[in-house]
PDB file as gemmi writes it, atoms N, CA and C in Angstrom:
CRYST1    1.000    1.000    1.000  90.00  90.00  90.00 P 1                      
ATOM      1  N   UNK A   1       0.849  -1.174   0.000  1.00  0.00           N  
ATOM      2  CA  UNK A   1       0.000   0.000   0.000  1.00  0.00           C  
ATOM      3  C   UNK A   1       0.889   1.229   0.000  1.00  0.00           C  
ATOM      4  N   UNK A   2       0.658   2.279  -0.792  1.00  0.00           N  
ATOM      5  CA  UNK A   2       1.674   3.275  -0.829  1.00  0.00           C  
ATOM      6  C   UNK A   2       0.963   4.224   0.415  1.00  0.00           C  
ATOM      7  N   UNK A   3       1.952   5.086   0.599  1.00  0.00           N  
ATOM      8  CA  UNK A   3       1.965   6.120   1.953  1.00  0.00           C  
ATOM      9  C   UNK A   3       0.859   6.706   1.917  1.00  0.00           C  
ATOM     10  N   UNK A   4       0.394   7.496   0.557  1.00  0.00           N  
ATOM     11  CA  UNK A   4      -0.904   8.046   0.422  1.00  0.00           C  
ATOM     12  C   UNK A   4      -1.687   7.562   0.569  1.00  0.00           C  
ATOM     13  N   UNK A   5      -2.043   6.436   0.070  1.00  0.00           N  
ATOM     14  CA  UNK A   5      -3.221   5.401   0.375  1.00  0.00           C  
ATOM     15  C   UNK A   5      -3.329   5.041   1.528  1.00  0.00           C  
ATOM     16  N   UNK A   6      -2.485   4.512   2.433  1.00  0.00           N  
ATOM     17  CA  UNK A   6      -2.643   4.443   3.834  1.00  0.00           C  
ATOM     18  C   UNK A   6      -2.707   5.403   4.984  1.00  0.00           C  
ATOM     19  N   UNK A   7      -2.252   6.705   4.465  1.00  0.00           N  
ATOM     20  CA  UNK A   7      -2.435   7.985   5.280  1.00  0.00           C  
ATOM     21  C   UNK A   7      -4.179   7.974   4.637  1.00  0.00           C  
ATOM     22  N   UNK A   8      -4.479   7.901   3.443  1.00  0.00           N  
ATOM     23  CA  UNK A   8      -6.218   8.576   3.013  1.00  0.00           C  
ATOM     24  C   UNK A   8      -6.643   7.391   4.252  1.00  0.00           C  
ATOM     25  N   UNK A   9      -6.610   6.098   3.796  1.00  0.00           N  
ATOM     26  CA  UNK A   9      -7.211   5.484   4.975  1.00  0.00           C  
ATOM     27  C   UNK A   9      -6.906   5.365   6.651  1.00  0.00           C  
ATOM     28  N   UNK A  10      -6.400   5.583   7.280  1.00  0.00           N  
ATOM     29  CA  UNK A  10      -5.836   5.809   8.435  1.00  0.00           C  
ATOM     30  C   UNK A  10      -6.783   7.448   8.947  1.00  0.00           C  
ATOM     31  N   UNK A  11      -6.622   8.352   8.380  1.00  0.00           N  
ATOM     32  CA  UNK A  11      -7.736   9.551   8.234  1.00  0.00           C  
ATOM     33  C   UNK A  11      -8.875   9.560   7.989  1.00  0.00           C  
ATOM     34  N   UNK A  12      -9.569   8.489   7.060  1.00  0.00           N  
ATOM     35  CA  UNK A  12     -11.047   8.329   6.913  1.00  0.00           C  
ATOM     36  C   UNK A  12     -11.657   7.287   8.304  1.00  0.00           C  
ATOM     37  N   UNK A  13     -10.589   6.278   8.743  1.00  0.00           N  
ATOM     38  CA  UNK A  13     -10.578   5.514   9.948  1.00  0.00           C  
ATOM     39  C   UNK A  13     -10.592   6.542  11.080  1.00  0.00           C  
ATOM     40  N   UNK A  14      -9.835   7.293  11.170  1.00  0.00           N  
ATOM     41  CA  UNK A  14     -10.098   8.689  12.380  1.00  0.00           C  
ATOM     42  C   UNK A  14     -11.311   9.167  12.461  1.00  0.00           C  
ATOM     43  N   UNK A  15     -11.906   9.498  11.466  1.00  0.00           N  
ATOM     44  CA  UNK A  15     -13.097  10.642  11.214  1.00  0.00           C  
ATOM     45  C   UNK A  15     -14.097   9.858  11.577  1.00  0.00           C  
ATOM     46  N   UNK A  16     -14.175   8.502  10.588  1.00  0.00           N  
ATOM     47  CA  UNK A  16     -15.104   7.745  11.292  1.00  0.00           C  
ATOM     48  C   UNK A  16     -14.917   7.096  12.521  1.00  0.00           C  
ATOM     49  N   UNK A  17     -14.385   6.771  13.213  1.00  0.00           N  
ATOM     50  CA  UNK A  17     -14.906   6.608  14.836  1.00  0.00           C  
ATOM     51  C   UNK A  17     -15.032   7.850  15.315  1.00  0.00           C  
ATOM     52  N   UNK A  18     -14.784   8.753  14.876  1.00  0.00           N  
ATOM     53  CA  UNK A  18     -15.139  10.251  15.723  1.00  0.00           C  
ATOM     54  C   UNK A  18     -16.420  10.409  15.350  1.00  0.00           C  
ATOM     55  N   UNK A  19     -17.188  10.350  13.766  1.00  0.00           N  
ATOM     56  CA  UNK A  19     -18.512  10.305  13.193  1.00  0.00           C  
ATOM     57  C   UNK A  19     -19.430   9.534  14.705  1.00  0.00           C  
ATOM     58  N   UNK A  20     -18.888   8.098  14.737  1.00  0.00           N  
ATOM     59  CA  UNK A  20     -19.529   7.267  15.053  1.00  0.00           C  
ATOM     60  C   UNK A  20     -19.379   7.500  16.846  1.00  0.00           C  
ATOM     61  N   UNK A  21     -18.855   7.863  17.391  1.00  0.00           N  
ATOM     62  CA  UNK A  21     -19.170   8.261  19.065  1.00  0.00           C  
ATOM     63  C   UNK A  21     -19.958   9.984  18.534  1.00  0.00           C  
ATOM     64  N   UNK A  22     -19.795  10.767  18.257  1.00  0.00           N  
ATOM     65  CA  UNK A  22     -20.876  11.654  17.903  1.00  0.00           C  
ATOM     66  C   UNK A  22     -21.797  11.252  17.967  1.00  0.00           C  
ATOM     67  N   UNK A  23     -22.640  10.293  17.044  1.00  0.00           N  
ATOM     68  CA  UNK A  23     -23.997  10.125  16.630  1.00  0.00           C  
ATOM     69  C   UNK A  23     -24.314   9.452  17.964  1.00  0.00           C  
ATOM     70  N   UNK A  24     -23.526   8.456  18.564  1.00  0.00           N  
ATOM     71  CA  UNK A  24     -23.750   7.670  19.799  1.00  0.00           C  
ATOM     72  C   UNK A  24     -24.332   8.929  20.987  1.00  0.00           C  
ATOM     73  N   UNK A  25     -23.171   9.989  21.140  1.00  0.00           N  
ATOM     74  CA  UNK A  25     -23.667  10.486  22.131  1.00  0.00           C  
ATOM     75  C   UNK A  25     -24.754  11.558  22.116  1.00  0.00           C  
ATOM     76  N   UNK A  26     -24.747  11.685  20.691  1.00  0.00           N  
ATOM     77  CA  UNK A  26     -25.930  12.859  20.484  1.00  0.00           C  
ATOM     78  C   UNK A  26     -27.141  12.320  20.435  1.00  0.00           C  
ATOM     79  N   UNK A  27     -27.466  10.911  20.422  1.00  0.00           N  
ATOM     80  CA  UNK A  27     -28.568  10.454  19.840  1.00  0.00           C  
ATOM     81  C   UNK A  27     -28.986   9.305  21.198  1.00  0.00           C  
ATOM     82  N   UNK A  28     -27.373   9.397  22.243  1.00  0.00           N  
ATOM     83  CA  UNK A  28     -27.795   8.834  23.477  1.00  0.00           C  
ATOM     84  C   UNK A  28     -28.307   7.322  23.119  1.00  0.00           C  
ATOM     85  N   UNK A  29     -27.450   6.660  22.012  1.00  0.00           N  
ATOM     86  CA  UNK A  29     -27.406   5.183  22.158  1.00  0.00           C  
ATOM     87  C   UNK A  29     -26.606   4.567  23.033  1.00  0.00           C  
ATOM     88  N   UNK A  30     -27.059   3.294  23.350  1.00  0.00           N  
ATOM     89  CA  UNK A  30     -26.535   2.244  24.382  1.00  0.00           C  
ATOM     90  C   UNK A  30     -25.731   0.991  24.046  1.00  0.00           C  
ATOM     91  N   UNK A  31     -25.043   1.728  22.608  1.00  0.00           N  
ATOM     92  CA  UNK A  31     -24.456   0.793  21.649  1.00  0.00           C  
ATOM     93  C   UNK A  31     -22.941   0.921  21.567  1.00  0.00           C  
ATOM     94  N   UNK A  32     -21.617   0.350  21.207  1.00  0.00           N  
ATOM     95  CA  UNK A  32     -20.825   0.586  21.160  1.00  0.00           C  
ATOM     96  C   UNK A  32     -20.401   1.359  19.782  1.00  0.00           C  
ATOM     97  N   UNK A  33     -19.874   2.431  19.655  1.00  0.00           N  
ATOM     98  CA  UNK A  33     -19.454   3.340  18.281  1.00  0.00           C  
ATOM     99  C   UNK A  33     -19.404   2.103  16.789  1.00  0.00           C  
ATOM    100  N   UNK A  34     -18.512   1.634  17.432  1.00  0.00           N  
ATOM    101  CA  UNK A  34     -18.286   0.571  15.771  1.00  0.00           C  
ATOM    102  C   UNK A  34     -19.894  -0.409  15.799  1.00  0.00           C  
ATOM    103  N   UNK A  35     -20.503  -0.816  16.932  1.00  0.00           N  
ATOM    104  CA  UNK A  35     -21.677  -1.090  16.593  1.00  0.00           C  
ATOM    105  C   UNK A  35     -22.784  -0.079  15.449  1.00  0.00           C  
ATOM    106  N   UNK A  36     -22.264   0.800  15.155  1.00  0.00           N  
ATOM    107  CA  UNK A  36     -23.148   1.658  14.251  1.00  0.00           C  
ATOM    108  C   UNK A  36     -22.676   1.284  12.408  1.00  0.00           C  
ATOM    109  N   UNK A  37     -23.465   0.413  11.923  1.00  0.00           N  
ATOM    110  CA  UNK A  37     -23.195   0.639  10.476  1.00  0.00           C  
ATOM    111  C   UNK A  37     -23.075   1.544   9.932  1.00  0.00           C  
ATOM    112  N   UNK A  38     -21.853   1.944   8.997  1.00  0.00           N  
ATOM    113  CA  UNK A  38     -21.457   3.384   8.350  1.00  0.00           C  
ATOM    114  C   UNK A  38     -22.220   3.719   7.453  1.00  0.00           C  
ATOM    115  N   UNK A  39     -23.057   1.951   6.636  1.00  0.00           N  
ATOM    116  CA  UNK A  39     -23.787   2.735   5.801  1.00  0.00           C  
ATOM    117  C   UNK A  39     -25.435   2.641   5.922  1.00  0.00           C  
ATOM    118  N   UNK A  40     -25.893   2.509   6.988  1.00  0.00           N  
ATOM    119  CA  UNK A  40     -27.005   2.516   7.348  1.00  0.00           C  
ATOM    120  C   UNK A  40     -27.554   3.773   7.321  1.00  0.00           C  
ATOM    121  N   UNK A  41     -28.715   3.976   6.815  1.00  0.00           N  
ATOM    122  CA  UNK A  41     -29.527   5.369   7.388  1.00  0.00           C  
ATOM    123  C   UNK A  41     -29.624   6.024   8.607  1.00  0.00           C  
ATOM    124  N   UNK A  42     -29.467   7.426   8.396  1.00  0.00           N  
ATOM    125  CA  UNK A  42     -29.429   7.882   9.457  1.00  0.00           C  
ATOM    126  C   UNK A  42     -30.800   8.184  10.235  1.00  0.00           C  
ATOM    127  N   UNK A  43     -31.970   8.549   9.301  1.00  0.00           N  
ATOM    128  CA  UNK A  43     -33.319   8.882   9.307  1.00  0.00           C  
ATOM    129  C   UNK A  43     -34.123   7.277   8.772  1.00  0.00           C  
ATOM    130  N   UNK A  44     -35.333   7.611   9.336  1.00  0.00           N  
ATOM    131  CA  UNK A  44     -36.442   6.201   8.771  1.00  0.00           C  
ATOM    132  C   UNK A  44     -35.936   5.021   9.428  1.00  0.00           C  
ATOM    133  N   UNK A  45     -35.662   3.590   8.789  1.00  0.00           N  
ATOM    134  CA  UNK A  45     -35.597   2.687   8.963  1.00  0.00           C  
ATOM    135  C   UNK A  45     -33.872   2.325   9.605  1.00  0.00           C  
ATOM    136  N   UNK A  46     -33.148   3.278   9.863  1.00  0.00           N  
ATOM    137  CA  UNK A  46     -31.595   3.088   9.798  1.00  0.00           C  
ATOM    138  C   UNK A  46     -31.782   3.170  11.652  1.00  0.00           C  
ATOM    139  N   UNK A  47     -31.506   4.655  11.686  1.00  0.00           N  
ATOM    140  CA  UNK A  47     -31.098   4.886  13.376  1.00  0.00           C  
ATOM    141  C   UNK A  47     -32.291   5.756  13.823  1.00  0.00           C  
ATOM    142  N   UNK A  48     -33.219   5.839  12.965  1.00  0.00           N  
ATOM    143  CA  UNK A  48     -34.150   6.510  13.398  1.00  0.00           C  
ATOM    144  C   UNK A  48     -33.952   7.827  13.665  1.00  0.00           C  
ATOM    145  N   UNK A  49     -33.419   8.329  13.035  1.00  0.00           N  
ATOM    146  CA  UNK A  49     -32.968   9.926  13.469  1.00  0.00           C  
ATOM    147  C   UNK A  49     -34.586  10.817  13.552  1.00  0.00           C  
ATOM    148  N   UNK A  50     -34.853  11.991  14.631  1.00  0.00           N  
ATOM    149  CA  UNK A  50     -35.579  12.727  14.113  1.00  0.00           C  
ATOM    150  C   UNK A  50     -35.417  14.100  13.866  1.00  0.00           C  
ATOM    151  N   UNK A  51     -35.440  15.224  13.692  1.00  0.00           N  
ATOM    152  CA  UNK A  51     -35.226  16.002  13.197  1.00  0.00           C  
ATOM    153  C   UNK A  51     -34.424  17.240  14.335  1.00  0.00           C  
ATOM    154  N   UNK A  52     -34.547  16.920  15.394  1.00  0.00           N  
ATOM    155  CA  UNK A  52     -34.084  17.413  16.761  1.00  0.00           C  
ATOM    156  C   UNK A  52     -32.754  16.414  16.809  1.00  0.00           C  
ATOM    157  N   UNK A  53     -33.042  15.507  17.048  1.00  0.00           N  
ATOM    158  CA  UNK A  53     -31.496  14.706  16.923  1.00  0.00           C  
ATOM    159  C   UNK A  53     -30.521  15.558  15.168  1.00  0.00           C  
ATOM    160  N   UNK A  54     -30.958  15.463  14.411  1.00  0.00           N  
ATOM    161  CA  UNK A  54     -30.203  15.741  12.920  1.00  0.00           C  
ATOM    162  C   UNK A  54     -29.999  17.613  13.464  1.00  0.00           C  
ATOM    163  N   UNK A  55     -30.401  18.105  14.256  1.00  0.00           N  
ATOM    164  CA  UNK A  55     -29.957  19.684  14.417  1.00  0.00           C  
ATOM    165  C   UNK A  55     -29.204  19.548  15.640  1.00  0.00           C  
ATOM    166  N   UNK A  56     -28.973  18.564  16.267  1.00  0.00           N  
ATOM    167  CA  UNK A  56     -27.735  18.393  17.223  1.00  0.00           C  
ATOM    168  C   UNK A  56     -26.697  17.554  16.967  1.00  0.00           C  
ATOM    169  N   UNK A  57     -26.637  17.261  15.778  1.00  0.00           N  
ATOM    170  CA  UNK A  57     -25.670  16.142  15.038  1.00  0.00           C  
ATOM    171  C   UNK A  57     -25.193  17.031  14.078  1.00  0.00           C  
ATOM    172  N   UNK A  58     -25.807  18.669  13.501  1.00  0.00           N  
ATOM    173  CA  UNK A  58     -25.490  19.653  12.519  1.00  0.00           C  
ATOM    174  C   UNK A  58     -24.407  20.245  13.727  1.00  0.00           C  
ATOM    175  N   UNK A  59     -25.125  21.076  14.809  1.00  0.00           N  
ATOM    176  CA  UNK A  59     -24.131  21.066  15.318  1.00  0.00           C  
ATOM    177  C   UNK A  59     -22.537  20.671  16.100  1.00  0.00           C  
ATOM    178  N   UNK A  60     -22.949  19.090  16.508  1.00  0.00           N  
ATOM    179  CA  UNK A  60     -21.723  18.849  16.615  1.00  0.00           C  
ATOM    180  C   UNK A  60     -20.664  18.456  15.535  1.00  0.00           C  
ATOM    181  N   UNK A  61     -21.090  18.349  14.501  1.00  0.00           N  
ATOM    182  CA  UNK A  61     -20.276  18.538  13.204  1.00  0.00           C  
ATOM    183  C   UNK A  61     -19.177  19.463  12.889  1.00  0.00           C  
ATOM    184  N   UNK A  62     -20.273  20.821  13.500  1.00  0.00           N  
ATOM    185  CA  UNK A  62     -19.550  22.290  12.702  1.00  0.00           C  
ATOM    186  C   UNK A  62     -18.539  22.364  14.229  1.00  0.00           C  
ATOM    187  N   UNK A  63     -18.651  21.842  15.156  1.00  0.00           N  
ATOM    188  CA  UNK A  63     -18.491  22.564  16.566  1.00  0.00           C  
ATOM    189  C   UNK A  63     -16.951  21.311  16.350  1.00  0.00           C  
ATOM    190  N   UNK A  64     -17.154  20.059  16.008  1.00  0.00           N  
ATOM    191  CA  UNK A  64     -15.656  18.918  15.904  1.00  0.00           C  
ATOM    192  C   UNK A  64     -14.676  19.140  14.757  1.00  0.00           C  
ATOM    193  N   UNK A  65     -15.639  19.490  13.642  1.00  0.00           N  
ATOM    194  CA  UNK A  65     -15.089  19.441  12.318  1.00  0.00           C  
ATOM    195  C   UNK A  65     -14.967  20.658  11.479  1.00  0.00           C  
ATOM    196  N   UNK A  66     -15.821  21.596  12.076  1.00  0.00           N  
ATOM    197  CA  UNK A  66     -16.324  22.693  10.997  1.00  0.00           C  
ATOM    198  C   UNK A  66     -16.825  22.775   9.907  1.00  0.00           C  
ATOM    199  N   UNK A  67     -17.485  21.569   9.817  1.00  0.00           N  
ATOM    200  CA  UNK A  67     -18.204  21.425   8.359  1.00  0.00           C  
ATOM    201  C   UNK A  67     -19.695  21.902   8.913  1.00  0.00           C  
ATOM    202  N   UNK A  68     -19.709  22.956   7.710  1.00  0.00           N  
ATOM    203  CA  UNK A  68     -20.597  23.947   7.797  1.00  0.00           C  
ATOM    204  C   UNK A  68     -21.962  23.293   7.121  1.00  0.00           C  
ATOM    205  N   UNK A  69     -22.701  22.803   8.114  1.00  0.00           N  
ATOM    206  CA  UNK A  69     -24.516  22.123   6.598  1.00  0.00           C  
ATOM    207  C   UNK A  69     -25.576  23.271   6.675  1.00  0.00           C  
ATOM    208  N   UNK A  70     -25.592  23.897   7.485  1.00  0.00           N  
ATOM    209  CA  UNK A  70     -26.713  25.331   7.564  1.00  0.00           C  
ATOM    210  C   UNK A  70     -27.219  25.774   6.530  1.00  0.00           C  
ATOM    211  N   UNK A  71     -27.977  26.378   6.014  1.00  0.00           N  
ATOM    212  CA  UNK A  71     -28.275  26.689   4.603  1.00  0.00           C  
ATOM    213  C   UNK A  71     -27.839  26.429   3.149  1.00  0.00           C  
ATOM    214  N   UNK A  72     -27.246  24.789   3.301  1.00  0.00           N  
ATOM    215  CA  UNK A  72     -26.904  24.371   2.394  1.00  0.00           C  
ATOM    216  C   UNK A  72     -27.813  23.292   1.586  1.00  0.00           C  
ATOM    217  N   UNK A  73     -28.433  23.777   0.419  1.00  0.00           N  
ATOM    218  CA  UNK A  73     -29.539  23.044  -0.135  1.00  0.00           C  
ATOM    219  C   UNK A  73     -29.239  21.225  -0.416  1.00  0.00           C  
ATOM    220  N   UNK A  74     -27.944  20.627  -0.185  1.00  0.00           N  
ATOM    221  CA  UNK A  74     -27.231  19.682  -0.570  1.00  0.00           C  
ATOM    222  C   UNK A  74     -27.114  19.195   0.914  1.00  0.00           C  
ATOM    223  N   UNK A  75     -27.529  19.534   1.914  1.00  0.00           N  
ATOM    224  CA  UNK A  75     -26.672  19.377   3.329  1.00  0.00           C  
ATOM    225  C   UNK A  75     -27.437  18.134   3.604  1.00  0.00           C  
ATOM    226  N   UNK A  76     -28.847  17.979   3.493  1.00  0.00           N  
ATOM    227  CA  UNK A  76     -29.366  16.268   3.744  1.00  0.00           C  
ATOM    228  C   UNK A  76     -28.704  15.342   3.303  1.00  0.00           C  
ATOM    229  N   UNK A  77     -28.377  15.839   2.069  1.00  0.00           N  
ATOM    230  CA  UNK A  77     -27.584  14.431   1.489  1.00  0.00           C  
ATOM    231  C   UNK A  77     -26.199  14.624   1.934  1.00  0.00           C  
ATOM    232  N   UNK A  78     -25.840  15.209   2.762  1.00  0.00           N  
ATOM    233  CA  UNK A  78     -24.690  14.952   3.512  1.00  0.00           C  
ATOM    234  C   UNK A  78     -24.504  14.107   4.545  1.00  0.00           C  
ATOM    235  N   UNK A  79     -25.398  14.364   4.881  1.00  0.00           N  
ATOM    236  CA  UNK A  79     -26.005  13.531   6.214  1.00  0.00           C  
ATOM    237  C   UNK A  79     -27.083  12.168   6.525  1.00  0.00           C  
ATOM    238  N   UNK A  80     -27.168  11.716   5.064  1.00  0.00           N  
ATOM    239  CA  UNK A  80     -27.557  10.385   5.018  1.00  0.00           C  
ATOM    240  C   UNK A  80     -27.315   8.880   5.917  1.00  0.00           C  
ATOM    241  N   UNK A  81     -25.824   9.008   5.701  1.00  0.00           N  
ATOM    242  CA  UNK A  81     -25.292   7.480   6.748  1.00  0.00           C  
ATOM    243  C   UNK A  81     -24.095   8.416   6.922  1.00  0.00           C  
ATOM    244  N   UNK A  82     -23.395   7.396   8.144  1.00  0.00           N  
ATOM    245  CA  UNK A  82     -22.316   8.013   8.420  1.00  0.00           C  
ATOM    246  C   UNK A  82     -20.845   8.075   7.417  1.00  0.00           C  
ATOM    247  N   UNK A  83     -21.321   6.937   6.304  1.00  0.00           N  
ATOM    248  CA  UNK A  83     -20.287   7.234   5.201  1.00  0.00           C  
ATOM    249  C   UNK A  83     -20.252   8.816   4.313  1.00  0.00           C  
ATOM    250  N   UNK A  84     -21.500   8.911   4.288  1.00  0.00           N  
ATOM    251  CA  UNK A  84     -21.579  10.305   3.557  1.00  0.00           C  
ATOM    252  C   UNK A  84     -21.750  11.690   4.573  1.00  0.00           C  
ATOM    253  N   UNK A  85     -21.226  11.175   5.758  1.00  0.00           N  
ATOM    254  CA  UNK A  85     -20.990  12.496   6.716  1.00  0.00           C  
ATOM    255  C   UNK A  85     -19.185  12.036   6.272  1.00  0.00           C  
ATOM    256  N   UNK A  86     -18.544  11.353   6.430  1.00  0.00           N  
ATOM    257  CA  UNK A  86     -17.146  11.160   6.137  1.00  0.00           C  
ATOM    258  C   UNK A  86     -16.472  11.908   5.385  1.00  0.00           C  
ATOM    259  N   UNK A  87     -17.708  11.133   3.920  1.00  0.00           N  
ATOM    260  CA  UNK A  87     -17.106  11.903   2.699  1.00  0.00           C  
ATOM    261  C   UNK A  87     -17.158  13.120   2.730  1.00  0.00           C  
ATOM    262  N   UNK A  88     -17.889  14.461   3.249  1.00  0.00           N  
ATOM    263  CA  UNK A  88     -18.038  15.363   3.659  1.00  0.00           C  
ATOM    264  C   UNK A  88     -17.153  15.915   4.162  1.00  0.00           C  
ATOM    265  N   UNK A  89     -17.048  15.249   5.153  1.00  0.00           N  
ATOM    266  CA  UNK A  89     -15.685  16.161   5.758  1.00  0.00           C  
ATOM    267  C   UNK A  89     -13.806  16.112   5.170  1.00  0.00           C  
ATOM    268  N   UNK A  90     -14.087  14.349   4.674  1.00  0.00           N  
ATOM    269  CA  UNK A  90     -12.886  14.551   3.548  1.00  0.00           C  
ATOM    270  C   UNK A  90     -12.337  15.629   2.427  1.00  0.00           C  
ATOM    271  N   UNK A  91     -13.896  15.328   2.332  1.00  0.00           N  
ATOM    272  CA  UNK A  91     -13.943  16.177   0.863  1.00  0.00           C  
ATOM    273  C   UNK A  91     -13.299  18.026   1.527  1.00  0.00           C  
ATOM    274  N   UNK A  92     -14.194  18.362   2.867  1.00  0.00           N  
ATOM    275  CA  UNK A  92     -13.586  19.922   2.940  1.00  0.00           C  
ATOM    276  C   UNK A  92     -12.047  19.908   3.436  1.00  0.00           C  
ATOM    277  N   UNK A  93     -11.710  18.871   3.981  1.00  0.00           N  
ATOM    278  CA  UNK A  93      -9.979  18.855   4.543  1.00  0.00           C  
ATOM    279  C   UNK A  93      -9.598  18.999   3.345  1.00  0.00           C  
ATOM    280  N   UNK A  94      -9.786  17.979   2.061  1.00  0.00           N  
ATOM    281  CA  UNK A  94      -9.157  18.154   1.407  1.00  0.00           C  
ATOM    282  C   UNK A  94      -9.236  19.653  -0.164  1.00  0.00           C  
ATOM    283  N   UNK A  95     -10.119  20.337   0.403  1.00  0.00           N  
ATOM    284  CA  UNK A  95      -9.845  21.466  -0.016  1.00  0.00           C  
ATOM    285  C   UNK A  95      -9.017  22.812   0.814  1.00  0.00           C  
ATOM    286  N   UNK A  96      -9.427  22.549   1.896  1.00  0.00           N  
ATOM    287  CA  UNK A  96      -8.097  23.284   2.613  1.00  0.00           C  
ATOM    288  C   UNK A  96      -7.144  23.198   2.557  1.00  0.00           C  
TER     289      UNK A  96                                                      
END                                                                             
């Protein structure tokens, strides 16, 4: 595996267990972090999110990561499963 490839993964492995104790403690599950499928729904049939949980999961986002979803017409689909909160925040590191 070259350096890059294992630094991208080693960093997407960071973010997500940080994703995944977030949602745990914001959403006050009784589950262990890696017990959370990355690509499960976050809303409906997944973790049941409701809309009070998803505005305290916006904020601890911007407040860990600074990824900004507030008036962003695209920001649900950011926040689908915890893979596409990842990619999200990859995606803004790696424009900084």
């Amino acid at each position: 595996m070259t350096t890059d490839l294992s630094d991208y993964v080693a960093s997407r492995e960071a973010i997500l267990d940080q994703v995944r104790r977030i949602l745990r403690d914001t959403m006050k599950l009784k589950i262990e972090p890696q017990a959370i499928d990355p690509d499960a729904p976050l809303f409906g049939t997944g973790l049941g999110m409701d809309s009070v949980d998803a505005v305290e999961l916006v904020i601890q986002l911007d407040t860990v990561f600074g990824l900004q979803l507030s008036g962003s017409p695209e920001a649900f689909l950011k926040i689908r499963s915890v893979n596409t909160i990842v990619d999200a925040i990859m995606e803004m590191t790696d424009e900084s």
